[in-house]
C-alpha positions in Angstrom: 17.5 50.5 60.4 15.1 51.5 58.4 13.5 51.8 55.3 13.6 48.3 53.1 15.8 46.0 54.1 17.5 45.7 57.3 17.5 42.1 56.3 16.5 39.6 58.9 19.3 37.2 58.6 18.8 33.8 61.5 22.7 33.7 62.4 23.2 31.8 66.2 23.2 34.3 69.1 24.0 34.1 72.9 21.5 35.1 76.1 23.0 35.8 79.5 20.5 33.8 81.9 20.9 34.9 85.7 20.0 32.4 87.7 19.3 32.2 91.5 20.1 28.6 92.8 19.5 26.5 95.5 22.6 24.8 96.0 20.7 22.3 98.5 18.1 21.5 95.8 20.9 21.5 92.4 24.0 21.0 91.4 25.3 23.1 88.2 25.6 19.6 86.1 22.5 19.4 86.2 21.6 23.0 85.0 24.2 22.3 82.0 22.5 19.2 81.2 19.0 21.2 80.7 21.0 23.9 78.8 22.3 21.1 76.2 19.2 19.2 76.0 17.0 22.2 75.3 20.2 22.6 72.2 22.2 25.2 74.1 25.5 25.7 74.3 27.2 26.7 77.4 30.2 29.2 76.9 30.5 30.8 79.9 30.1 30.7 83.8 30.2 33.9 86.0 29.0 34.2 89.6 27.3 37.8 90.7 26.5 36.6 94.3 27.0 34.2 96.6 26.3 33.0 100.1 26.1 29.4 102.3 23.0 29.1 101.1 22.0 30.7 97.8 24.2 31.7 94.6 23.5 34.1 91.7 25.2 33.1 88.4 25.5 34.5 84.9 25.1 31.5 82.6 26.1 33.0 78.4 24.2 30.3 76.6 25.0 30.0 72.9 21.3 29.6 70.6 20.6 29.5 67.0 17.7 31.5 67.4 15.4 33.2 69.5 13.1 29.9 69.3 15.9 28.1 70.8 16.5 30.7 73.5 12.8 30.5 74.5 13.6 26.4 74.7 16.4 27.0 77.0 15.2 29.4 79.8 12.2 26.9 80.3 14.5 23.9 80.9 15.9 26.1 83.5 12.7 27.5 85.2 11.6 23.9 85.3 14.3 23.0 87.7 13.4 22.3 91.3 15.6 25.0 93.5 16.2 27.8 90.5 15.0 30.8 90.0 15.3 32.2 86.5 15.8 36.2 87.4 17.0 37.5 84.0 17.2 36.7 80.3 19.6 39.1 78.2 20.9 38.9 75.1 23.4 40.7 72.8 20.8 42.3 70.8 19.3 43.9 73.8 22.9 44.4 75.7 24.0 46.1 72.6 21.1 49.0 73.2 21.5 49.3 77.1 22.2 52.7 77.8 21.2 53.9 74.3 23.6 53.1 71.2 25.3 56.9 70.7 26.3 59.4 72.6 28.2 63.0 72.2 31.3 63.8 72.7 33.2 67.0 73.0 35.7 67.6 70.0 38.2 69.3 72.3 39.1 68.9 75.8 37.9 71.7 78.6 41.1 71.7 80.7 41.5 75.2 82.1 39.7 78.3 82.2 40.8 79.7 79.2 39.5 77.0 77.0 36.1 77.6 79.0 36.4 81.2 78.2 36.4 80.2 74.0 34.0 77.1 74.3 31.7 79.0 76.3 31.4 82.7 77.8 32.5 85.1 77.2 34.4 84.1 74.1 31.7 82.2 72.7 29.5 85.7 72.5 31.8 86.7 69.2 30.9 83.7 67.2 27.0 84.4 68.3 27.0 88.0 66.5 29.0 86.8 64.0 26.4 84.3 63.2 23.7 86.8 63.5 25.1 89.2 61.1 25.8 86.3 58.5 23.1 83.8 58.9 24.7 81.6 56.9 28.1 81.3 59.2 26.3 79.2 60.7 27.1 76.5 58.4 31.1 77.1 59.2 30.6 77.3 63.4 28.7 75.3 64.4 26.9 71.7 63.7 25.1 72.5 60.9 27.3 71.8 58.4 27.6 68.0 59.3 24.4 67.2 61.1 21.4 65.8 59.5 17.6 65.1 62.2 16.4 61.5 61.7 12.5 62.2 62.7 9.8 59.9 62.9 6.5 59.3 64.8 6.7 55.9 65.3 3.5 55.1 63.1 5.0 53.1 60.5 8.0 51.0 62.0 9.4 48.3 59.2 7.5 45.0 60.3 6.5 46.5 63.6 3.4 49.2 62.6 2.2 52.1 65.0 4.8 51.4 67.9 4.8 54.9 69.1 7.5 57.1 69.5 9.5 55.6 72.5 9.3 52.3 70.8 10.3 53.3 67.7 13.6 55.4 69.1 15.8 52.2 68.8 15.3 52.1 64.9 16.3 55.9 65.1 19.7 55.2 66.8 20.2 52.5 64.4 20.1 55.1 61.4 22.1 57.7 63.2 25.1 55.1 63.7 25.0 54.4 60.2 25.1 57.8 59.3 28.2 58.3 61.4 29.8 55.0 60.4 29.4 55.1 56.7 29.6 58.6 55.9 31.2 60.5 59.4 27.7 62.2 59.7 26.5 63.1 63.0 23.1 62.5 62.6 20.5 62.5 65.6 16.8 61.0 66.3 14.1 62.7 67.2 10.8 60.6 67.9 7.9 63.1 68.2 4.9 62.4 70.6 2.2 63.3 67.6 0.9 61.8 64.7 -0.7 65.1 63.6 1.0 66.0 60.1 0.8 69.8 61.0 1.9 69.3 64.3 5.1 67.5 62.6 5.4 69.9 60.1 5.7 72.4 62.5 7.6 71.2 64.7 10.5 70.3 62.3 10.6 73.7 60.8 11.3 74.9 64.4 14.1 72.2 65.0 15.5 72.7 61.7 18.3 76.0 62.3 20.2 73.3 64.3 20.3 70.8 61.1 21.5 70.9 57.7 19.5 68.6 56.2 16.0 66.5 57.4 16.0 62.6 57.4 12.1 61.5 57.7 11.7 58.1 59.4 8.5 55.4 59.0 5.6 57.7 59.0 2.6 56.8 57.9 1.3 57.1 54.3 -0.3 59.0 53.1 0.3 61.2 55.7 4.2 60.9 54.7 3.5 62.3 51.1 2.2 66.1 52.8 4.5 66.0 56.0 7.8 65.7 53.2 6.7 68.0 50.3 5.5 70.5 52.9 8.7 70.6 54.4 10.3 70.8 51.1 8.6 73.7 50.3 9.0 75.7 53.5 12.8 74.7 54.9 16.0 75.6 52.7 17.6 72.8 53.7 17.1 68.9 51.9 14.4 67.0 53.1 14.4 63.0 52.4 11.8 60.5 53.2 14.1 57.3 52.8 11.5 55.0 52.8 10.1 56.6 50.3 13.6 57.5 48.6 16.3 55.4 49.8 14.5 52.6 48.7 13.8 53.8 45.3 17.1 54.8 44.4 18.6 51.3 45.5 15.8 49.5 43.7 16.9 51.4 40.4 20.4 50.4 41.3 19.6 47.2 40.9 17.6 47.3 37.9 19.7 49.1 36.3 22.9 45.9 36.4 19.8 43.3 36.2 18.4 44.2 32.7 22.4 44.3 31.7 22.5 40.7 33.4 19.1 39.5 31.2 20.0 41.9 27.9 17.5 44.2 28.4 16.6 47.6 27.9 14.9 49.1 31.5 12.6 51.6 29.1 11.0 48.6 27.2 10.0 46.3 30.0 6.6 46.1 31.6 6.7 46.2 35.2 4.1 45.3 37.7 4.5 46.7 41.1 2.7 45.4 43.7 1.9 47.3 46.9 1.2 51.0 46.4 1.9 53.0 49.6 4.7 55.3 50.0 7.6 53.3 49.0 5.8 52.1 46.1 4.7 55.1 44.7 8.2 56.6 45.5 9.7 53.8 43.0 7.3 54.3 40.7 8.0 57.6 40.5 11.8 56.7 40.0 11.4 54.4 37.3 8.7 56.6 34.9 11.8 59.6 35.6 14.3 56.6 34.0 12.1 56.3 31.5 10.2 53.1 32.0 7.1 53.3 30.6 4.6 50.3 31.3 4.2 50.2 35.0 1.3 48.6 36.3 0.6 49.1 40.3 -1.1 46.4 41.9 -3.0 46.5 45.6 -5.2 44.4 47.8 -8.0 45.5 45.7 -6.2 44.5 42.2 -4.5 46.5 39.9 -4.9 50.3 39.6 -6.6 51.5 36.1 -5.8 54.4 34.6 -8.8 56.3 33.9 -10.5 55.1 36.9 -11.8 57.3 40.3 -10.2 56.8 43.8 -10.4 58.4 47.1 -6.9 58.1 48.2 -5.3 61.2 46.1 -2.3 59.0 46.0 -3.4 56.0 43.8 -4.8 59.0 41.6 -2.0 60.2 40.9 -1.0 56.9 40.0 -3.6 55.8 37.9 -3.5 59.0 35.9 0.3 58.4 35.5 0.4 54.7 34.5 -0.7 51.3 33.4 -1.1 52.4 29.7 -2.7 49.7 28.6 -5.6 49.9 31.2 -5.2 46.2 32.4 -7.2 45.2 35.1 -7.8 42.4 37.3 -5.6 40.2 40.1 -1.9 40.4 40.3 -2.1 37.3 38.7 -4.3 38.4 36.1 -1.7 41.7 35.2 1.4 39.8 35.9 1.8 38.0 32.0 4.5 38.9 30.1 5.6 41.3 32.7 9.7 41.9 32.6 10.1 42.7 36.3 8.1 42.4 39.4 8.7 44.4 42.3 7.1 43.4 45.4 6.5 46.1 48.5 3.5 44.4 50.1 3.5 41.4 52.2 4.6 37.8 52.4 3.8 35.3 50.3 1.2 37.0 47.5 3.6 35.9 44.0 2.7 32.6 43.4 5.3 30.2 41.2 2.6 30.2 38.2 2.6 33.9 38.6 6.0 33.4 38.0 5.9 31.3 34.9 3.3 33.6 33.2 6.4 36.4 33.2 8.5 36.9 30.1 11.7 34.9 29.6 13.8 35.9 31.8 12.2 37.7 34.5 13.3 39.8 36.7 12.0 39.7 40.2 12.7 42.2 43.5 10.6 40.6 46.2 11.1 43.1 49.3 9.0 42.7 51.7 10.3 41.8 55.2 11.2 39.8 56.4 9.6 37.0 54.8 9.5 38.2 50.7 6.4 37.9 48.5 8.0 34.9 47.2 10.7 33.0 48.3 14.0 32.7 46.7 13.9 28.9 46.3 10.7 28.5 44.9 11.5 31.8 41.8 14.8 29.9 41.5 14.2 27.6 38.9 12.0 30.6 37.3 13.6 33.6 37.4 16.6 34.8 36.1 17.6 37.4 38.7 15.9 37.7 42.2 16.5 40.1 44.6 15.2 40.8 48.6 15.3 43.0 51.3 16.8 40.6 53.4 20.8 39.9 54.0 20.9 36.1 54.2 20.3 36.1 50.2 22.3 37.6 47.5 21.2 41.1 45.6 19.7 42.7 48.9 18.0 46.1 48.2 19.1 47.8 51.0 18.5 51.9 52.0 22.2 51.3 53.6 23.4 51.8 49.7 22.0 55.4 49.2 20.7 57.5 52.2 24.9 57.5 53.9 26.1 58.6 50.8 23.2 61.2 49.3 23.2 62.9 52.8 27.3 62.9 52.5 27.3 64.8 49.3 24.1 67.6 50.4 25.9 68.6 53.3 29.3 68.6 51.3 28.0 71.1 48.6 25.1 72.4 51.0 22.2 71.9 48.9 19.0 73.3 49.4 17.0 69.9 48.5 17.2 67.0 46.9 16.2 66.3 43.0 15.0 63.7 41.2 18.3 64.3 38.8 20.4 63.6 41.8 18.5 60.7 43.1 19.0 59.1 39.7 22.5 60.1 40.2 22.8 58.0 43.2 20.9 55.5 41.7 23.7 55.0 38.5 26.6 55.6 41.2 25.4 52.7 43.6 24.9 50.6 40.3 28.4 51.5 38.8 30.1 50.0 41.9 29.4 46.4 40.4 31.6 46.3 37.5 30.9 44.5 34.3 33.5 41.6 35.3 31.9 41.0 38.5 28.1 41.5 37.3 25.8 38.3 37.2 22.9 36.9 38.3 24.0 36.7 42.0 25.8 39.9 41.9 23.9 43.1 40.7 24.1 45.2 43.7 27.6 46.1 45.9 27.6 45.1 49.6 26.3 47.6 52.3 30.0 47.4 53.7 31.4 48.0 49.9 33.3 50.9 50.7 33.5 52.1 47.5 29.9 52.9 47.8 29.7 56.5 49.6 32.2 58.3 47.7 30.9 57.6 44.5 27.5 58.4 45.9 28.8 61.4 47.3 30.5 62.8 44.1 27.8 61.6 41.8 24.9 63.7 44.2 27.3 66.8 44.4 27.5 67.1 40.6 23.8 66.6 40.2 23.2 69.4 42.5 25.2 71.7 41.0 23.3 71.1 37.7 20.1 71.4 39.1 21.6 74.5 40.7 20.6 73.4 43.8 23.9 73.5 45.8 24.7 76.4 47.2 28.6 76.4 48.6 30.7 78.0 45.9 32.2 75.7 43.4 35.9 75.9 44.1 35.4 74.5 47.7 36.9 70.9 47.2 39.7 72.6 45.4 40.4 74.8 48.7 39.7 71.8 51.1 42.2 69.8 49.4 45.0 72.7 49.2 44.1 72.8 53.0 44.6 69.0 53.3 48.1 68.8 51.8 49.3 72.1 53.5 48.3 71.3 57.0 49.9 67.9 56.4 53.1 69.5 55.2 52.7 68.2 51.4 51.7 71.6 50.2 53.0 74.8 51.1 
């Protein structure tokens, strides 16, 4: 999973250890003894193999972390007579084999249903496609399919892992694609980190997709790769690194200045780290109208009026910190409303803290250790939120990318717009009611199922204003008629 915020919760875990042992040398008592001195917990017992001599055993050990794990397969290596052959554990028996698959949507059982899956049948459905291009979108995957592409060169937490490293993360995504929203979605880890070779590439993949999820890519070579693509495919294209995590972080904002009696527009904000999901959210809040952002960096805060290499923090300098502050993040950070932290752990101090205004707000993101901890900004701030799932208010891309996706395939849009991203933005917050809204509750659950529809509807509208969706209007009217008649409600 990508984007901010898989979260990094510590819950216990189990490893399968396979063991070869000596019976000559060690008796099992002594192999559970290790096990429960190291702070394992022995749950299970299998044997693989045996002989007079020699057996091969399946110990499931429970842990509490992966610490603990390491604790426990040493005990057992230092025993006289075993040999420690395998460590497994549910993480990585979870992604033998892959973690999707495709499967048929109806059965092949005779050679007439060969005949219309395949030739010769399948020949009419081919011309009709090429004499309507956009048929396509009714026969075949398109309609429901989104590409989850990446290059492997920005992995969250992990950095330049490469493309075979980084395909995990990709199946991750697909799965909650399907599971959220019922969208097939499929990764695609390219063997380049040229940004024309990606571009191009992806503009020759996309006929088989109806929409483009980018994946951890570098900046700035994300910025070009997405707007190029934007420019030159009809379908949506959605950097959710970029995006996701902007429209969740509004989400939140948006029920955390209602918790502090706020108005989003009048608060200074200081961002700190400006790469791509910074910007992105940058970019999110100046469209909701926030007006004093400041955007901090390893080098200090970035001034309008000021000259930089990186086109990027250009852009950024000419577009805010109005008041030309300069200096540290603890020099730009007093009085500030909000902080929100995409950079690295530990860099918000507890006096930065205290020089915010009453109140403050702070979204500390980085993972999976946050720019400040929640128990040192408790008795300081007013609402904190992560990127993590072991503390409340996670800020996680989960909230947006299922839903968004749902709704641009739905109404078939040609991209995405900054009006429906705010859309998704106000349809994730309004999921929180204002019973259940406090300081401890200003964003729903990943799991909230309430979540994608209203994403979903809210995107679909927005499209449709921005006259960006391009499947005639009536079309939920005529699913729904189709709904209730095949069921026998309707006729």
């Amino acid at each position: 999973m990508t984007g901010t915020g898989s979260g990094s919760g510590t819950g216990s875990t189990s490893i399968v250890i396979r063991i070869e042992m000596t019976k000559d040398l060690v008796t099992f008592g002594q192999i559970a003894t290790a096990i429960g001195d190291a702070g394992g917990d022995v749950v299970a017992i299998d044997v693989a193999q045996s002989s007079k001599a020699k057996t091969i055993r399946d110990i499931t050990v429970q842990v509490s972390d992966h610490q603990q794990s390491d604790h426990v397969v040493s005990a057992v290596s230092k025993l006289e007579g075993i040999q420690v052959i395998h460590v497994s554990d549910q993480t990585f028996l979870i992604h033998l084999g892959g973690k999707i698959e495709i499967m048929p949507k109806v059965p092949i059982k005779n050679r007439d249903d060969l005949s219309r899956v395949y030739t010769p049948g399948v020949a009419r459905v081919c011309m009709a496609i090429h004499e309507d291009p956009k048929k396509a979108y009714t026969l075949t995957i398109k309609r429901n399919t989104v590409a989850v592409v990446s290059d492997g060169s920005a992995v969250l937490g992990l950095g330049n892992i490469g493309p075979e490293a980084a395909m995990p993360v990709m199946e991750g995504k697909a799965m909650l694609f399907k599971q959220m929203a019922d969208v097939d979605a499929f990764p695609i880890c390219l063997d380049t980190q040229s940004t024309e070779e990606i571009i191009q590439i992806v503009k020759a993949l996309a006929p088989t997709f109806g929409g483009i999820n980018l994946e951890d890519i570098s900046s700035p070579r994300c910025f070009e790769i997405e707007q190029r693509l934007i420019e030159e495919l009809n379908i949506p294209v959605f950097h959710d690194d970029q995006h996701g995590t902007a429209v969740v972080l509004l989400a939140g904002l948006l029920n955390a200045v209602k918790v502090v009696g706020k108005e989003l527009n009048r608060c200074k904000v200081v961002v700190c780290g400006i790469g791509a999901a910074g910007i992105a959210c940058t970019k999110m809040l100046l469209a909701a109208g926030v007006v004093n952002i400041v955007g901090v960096d390893r080098e200090g805060a970035i001034v309008r009026g000021a000259s930089y290499s990186n086109s990027a923090w250009q852009w950024y300098a000419d577009h805010t910190n109005p008041e030309r502050l300069n200096g540290t993040l603890g020099d730009v950070i007093s009085g500030a409303d909000i902080f929100i932290g995409l950079s690295g752990p530990k860099v918000l101090g507890v006096e930065d803290v205290k020089k915010m205004a009453q109140d403050p707000i702070v979204f500390a993101m980085a993972n999976p250790t946050p720019e400040i901890s929640p128990e040192e900004a408790e008795p300081y701030v007013r609402v904190m939120a992560t990127g993590r799932s072991d503390y409340p208010n996670q800020i996680n891309n989960v909230l947006c990318f299922p839903g968004l996706f749902r709704g641009v395939l739905d109404c078939r849009a040609s991209r995405i717009t900054e009006e429906m991203k705010l859309a998704a933005a106000s349809a994730i917050a309004s999921v929180v009611s204002d019973e259940e809204l406090n300081e401890y509750y200003i964003i729903p659950s990943v799991f909230n199922q309430m979540v994608v529809e209203k994403v979903r509807e809210a995107v679909i509208s927005a499209a449709y204003q921005s006259g960006v969706a391009r499947r005639n209007k009536g079309w939920e009217v005529a699913k729904e008629v189709a709904v209730l008649s095949s069921s026998g409600e309707f006729a």
